[in-house]
Backbone bond lengths (Angstrom), bond angles and torsions (degrees), N, CA, C in turn:
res aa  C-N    CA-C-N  psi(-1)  N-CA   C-N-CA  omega(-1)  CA-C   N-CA-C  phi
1 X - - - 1.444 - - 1.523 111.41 -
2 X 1.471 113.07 -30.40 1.649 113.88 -164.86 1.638 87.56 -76.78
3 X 1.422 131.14 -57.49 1.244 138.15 -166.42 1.720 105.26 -44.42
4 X 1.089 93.93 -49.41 1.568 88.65 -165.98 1.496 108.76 -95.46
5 X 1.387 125.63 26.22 1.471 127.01 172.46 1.320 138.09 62.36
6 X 1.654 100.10 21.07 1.573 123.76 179.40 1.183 113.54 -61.60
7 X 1.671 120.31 -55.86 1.399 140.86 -157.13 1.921 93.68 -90.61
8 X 1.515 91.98 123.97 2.089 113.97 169.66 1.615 90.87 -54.05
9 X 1.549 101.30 -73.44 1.662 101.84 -139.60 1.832 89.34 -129.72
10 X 1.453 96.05 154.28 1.375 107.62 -172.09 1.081 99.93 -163.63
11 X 1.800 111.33 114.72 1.391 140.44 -179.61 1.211 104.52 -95.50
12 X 1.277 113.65 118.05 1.716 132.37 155.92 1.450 119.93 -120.19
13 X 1.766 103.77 -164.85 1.365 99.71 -165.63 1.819 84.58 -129.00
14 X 1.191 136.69 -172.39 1.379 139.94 -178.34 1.362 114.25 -47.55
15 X 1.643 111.26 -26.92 1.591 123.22 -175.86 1.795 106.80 -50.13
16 X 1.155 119.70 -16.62 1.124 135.56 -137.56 1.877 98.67 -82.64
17 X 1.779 85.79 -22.24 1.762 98.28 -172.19 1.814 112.54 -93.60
18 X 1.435 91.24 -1.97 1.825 94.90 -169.40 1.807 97.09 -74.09
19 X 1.260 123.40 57.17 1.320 112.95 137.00 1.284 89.87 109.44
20 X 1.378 139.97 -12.07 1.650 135.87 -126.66 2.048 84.10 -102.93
21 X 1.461 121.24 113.75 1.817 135.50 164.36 1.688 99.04 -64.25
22 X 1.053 84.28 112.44 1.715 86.11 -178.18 1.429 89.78 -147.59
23 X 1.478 109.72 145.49 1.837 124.41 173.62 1.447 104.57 -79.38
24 X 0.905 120.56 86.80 1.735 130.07 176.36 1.510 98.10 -126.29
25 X 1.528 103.77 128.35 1.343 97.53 165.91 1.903 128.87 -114.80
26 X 1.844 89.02 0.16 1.084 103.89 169.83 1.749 118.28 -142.20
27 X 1.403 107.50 146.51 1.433 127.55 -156.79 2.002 98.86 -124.64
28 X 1.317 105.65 110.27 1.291 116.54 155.86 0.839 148.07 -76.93
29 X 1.744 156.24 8.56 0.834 129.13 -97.72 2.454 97.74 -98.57
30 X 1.325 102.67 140.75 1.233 147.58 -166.38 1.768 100.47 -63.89
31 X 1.396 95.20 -49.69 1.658 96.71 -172.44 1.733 98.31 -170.92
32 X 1.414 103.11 144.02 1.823 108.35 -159.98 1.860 88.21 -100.72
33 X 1.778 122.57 25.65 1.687 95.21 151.27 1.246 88.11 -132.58
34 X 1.979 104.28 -162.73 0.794 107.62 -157.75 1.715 84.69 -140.28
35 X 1.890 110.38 -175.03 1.786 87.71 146.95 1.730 76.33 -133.17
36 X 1.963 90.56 140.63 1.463 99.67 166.91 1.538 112.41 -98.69
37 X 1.109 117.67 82.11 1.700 113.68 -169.79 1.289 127.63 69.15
38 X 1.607 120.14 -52.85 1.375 108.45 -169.40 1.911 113.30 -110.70
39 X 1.678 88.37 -32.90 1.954 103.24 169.95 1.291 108.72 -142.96
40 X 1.362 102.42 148.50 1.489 125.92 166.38 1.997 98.28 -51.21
41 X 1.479 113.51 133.82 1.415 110.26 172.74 1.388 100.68 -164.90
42 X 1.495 102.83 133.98 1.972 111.17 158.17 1.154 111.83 -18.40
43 X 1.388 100.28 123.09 1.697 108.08 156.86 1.808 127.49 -60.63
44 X 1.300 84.15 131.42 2.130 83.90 -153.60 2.302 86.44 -66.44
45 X 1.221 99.97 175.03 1.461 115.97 153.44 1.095 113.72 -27.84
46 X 0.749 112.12 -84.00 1.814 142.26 -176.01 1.655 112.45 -48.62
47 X 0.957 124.41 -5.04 1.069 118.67 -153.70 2.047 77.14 -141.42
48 X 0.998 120.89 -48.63 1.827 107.90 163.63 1.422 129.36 -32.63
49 X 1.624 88.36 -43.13 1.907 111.26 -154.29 1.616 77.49 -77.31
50 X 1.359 117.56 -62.00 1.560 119.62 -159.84 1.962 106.06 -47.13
51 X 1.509 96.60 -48.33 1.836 100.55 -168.95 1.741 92.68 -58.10
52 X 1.246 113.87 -65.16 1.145 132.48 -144.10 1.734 110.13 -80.55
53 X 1.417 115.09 -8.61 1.726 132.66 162.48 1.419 103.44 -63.73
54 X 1.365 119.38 -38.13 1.604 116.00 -159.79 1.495 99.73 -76.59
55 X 1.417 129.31 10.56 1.424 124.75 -175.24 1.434 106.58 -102.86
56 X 1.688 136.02 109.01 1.164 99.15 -168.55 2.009 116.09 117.56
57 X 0.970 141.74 63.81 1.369 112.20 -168.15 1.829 88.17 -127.75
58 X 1.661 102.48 154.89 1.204 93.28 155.71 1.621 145.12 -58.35
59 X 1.055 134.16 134.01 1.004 126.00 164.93 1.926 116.48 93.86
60 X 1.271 111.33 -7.83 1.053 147.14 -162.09 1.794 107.08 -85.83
61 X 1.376 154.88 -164.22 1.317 154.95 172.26 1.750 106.77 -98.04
62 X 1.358 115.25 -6.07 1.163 107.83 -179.74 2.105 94.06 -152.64
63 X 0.997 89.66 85.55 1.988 106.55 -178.81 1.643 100.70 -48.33
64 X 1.755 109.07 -53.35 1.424 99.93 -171.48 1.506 112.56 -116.70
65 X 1.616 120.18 128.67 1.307 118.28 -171.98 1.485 119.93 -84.76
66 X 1.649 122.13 -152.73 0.794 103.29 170.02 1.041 82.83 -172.34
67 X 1.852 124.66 164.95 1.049 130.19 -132.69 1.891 117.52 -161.75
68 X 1.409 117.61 92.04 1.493 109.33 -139.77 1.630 88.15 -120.42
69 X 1.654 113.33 168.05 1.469 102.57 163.09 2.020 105.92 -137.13
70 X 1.154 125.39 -177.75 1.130 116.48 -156.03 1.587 93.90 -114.83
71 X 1.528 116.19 -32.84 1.494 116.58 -164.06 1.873 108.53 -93.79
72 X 1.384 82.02 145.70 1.416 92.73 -171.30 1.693 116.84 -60.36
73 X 1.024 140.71 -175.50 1.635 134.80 144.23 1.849 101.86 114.65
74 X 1.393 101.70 -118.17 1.640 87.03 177.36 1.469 101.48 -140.55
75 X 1.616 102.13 29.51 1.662 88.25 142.01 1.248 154.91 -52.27
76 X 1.293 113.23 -18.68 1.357 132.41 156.48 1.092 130.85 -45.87
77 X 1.772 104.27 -59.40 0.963 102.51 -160.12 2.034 88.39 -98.44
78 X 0.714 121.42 1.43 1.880 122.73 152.10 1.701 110.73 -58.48
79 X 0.934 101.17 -57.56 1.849 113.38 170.12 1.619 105.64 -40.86
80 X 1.200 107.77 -75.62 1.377 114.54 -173.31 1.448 113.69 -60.39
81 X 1.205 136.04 -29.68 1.259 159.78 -166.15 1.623 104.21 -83.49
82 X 1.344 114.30 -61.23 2.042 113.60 157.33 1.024 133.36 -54.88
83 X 1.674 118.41 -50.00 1.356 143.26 166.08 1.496 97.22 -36.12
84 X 1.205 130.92 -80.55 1.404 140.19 -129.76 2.254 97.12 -93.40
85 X 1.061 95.30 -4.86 1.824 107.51 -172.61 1.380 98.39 -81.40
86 X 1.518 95.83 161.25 1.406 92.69 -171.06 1.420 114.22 -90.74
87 X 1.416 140.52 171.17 1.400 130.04 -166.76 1.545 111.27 -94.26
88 X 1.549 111.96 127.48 1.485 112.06 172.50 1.454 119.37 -39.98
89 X 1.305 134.44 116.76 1.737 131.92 155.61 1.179 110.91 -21.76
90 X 1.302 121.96 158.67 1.730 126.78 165.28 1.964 93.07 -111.37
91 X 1.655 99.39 107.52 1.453 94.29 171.98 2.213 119.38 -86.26
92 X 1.111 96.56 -15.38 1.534 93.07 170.92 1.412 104.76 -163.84
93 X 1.273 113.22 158.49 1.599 119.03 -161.36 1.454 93.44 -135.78
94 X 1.658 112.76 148.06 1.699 119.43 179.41 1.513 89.69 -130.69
95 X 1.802 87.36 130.47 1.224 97.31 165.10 1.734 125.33 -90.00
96 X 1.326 136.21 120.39 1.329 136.09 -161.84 1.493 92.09 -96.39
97 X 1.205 112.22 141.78 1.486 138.52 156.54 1.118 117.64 -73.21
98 X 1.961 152.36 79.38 1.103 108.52 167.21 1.923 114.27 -96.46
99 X 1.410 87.85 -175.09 1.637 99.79 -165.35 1.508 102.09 -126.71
């Protein structure tokens, strides 16, 4: 349903950035932490670009996204401020085995 542009609105949680092509042309994000298992903590860079990429895809019903936040203060301008940075290098990569 998401692929083919049936579904208005679609609530997720950060998972939302693990890679998943979806026709979204707009990205909310609700609140700038998270909890990764042990504490509540800021959403790193990396983890903006990822939520906030899924808005928007090439080639897709909506090419250019867009990218909003709900909380007041200078989340915004944190949004705009990650978004627009340039992307960390990948200096070494591990390959995992699973079984």
């Amino acid at each position: 349903m998401l692929t083919r542009g049936s579904t208005d609105v679609l609530v997720a949680t950060d998972a939302v950035g693990m890679g998943l092509n979806l026709t979204i042309q707009r990205v909310i994000f609700s609140s700038m932490t998270k909890f990764d298992g042990r504490t509540r903590r800021p959403l790193t860079r990396s983890e903006i670009k990822q939520i906030g990429g899924r808005a928007g895809r090439f080639g897709s019903k909506y090419p250019r996204g867009e990218v909003a936040v709900m909380r007041r203060g200078g989340a915004l301008r944190r949004i705009t401020k990650e978004l627009a940075s340039a992307t960390q290098k990948v200096r070494a990569a591990v390959r995992a085995v699973v079984c």
